[in-house]
C-alpha positions in Angstrom: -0.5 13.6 8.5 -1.3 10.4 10.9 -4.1 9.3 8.4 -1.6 9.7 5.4 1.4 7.5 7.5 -1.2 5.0 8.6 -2.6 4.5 4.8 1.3 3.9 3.6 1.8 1.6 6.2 -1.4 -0.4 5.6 -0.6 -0.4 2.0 3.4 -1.4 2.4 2.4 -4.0 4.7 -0.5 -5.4 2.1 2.7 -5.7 -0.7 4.8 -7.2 1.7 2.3 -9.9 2.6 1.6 -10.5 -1.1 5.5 -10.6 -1.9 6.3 -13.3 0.5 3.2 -15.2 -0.6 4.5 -15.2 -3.7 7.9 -16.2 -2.5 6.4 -19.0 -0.6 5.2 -21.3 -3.9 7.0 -22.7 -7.2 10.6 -23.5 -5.7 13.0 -25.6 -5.4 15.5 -27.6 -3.5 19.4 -27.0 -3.6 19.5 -30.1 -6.4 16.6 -28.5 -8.6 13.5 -30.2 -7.6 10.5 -29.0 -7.2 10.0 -28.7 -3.2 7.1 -27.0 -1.3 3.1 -25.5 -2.6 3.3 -25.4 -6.4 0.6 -23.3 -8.6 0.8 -23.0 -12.2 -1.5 -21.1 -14.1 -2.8 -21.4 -17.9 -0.8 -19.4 -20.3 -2.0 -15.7 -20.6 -4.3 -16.1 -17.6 -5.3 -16.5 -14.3 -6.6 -19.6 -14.8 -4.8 -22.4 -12.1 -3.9 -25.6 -14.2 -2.8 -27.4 -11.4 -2.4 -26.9 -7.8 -0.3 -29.0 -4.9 2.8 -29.9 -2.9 6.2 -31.1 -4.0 8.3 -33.2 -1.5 11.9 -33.0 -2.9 10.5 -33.3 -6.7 8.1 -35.9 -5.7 4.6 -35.3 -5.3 2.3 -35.2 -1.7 -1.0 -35.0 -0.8 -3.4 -33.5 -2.9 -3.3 -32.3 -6.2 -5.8 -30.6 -8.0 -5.7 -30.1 -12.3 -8.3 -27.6 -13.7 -9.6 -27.0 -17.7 -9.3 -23.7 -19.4 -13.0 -22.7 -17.8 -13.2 -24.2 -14.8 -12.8 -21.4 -12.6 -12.4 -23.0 -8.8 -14.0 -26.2 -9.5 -11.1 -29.2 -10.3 -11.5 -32.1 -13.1 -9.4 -34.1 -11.5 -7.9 -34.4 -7.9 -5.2 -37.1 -7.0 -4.1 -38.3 -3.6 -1.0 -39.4 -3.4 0.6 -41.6 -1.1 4.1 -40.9 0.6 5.1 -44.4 0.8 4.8 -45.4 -3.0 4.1 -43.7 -6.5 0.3 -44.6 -5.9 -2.3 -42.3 -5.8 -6.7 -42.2 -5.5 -8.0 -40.6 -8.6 -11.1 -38.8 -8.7 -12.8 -37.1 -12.1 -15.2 -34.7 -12.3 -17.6 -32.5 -14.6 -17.1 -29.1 -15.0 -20.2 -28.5 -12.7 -18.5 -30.6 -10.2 -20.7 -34.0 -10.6 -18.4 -37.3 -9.9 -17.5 -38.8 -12.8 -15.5 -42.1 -12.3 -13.0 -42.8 -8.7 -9.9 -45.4 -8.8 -6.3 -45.9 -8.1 -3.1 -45.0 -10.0 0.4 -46.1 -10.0 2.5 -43.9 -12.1 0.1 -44.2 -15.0 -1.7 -47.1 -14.9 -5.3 -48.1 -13.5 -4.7 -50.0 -10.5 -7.7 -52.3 -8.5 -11.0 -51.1 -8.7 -12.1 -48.2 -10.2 -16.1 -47.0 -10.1 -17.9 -45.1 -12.8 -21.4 -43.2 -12.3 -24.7 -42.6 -14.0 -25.1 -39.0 -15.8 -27.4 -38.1 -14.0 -27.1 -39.8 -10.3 -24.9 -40.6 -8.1 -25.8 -44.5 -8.9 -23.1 -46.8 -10.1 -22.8 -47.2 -13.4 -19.7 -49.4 -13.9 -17.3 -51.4 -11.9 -13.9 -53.0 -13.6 -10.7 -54.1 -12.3 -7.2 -53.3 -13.7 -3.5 -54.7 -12.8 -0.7 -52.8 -14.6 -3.2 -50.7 -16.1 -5.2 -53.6 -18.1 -8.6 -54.6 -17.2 -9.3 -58.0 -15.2 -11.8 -59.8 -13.6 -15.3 -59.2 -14.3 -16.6 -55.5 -15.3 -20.1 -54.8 -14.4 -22.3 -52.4 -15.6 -25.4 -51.3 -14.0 -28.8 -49.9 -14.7 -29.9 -46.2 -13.3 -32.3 -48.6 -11.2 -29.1 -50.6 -10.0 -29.7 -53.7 -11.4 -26.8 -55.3 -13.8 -26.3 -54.8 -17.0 -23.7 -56.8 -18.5 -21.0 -59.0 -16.6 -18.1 -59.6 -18.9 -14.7 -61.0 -17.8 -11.5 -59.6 -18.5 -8.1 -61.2 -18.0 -5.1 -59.4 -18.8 -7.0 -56.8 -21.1 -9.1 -58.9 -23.4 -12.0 -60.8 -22.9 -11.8 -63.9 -21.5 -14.7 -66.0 -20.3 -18.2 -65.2 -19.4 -20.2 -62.5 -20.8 -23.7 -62.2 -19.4 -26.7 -59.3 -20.3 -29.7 -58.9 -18.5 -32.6 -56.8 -18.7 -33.2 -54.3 -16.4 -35.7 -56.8 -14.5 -32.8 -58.8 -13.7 -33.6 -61.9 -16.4 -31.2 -63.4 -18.1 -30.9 -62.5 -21.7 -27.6 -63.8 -22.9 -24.8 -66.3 -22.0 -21.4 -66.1 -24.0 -17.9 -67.1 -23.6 -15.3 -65.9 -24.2 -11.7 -66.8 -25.3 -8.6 -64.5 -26.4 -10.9 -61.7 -27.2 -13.2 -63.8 -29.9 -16.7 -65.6 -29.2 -16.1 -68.9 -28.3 -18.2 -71.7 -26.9 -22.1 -72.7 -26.4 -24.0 -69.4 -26.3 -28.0 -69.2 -25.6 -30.3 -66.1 -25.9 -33.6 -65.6 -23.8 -36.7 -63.8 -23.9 -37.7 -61.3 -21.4 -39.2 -64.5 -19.5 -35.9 -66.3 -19.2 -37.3 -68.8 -21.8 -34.7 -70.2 -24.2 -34.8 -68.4 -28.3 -31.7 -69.4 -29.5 -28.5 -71.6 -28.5 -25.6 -72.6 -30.6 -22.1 -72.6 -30.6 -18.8 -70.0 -31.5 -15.8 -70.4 -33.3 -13.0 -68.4 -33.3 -15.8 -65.7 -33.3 -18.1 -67.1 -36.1 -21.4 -69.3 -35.8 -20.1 -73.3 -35.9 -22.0 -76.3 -35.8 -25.6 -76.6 -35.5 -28.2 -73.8 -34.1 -31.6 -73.9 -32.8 -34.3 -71.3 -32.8 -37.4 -71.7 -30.4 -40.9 -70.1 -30.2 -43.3 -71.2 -27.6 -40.3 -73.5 -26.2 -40.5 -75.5 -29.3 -37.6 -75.8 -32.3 -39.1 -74.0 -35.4 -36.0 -73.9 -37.0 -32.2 -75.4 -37.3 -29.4 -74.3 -38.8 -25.6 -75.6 -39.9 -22.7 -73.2 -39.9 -20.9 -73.0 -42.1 -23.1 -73.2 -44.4 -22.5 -75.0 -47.7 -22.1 -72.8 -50.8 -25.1 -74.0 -53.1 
């Protein structure tokens, strides 16, 4: 008869603990908002979608958003801060592997934001944003961490340099850059860093006169546009 009490008891006390858990997360304040440890699950399962605490319908702290098969591991966390409608943005693969890290406000990219190799935990990309449009100079990296590409962004087109390299570090091209279109002298090297070709852009389109080299010597010029024969 003792064991019988003691087993209703354990098990009464078990459903009370799970009933005020329950109790505890998805609610509101007196005006509505959401307020308190929030959990929403995928429809039909038991999947979380997202996970994290409400402050008088605005969000605190961490968040965490899952997929459909992600089981405990999220694609995407967010900090948020208290003081503003910012929060530090992280992605991730399903296995868990960092994707890309930055800064929100509201919806938009905000500052820097870093992007990372496949396969390592090297840095494959770095760009800037304001209101959620690239600018300044996005670089992009090698898997042995030499750059890329540097291209310059202002106000989310291109705008000004745009350098490649090889993965030695050499100089392969020089372009600029104006309101999205080619524009300017641009020069093309070998793997040496010896000149192959330099010209000029115009409103995106070969202008003027351009030289081709071999050896460090002209072998051939041409005019653009070129004249309908």
């Amino acid at each position: 008869m003792i064991k019988i009490a003691f087993i209703f008891f354990l098990v009464t006390s078990l459903c009370s603990v799970s009933v005020f858990s329950q109790s505890e997360i998805n609610q509101t304040d007196a005006q509505g908002k959401r307020h308190g440890i929030w959990k929403k699950t995928f429809d039909g399962t038991n999947q979380l979608r997202y996970e994290g605490t409400f402050e008088h319908g605005k969000e605190v702290g961490e968040f965490k958003f899952y997929c459909e098969d992600c089981k405990s591991q999220p694609m995407v966390t967010k900090i948020f801060n208290s003081k503003d409608n910012s929060a530090e943005v992280k992605y991730f693969t399903v296995k868990g592997k960092l994707v890309s890290e930055g800064k929100m406000q509201d919806k938009d990219r905000i500052g820097e934001w870093v992007y990372y190799h496949e396969k390592s935990k090297n840095v494959m990309t770095r760009e800037n944003y304001v209101n959620g449009k690239l600018d300044g100079k996005l670089i992009t990296y090698y898997p042995n961490g030499k750059t890329t590409q540097e291209t310059t962004y202002k106000n989310g087109i291109k705008e000004g340099e745009d350098n490649y390299y090889s993965p030695d570090g050499v100089l392969l091209k020089k372009l600029l850059y104006t309101n999205n279109e080619l524009q300017g002298p641009a020069t093309y090297y070998d793997a040496y860093g010896k000149v192959v070709i330099e010209g000029f852009y115009k409103e995106g389109k070969k202008h003027g006169l351009w030289k081709y080299y071999k050896d460090e010597k002209v072998i051939l010029e041409e005019t653009y546009p070129k004249k309908d024969n």
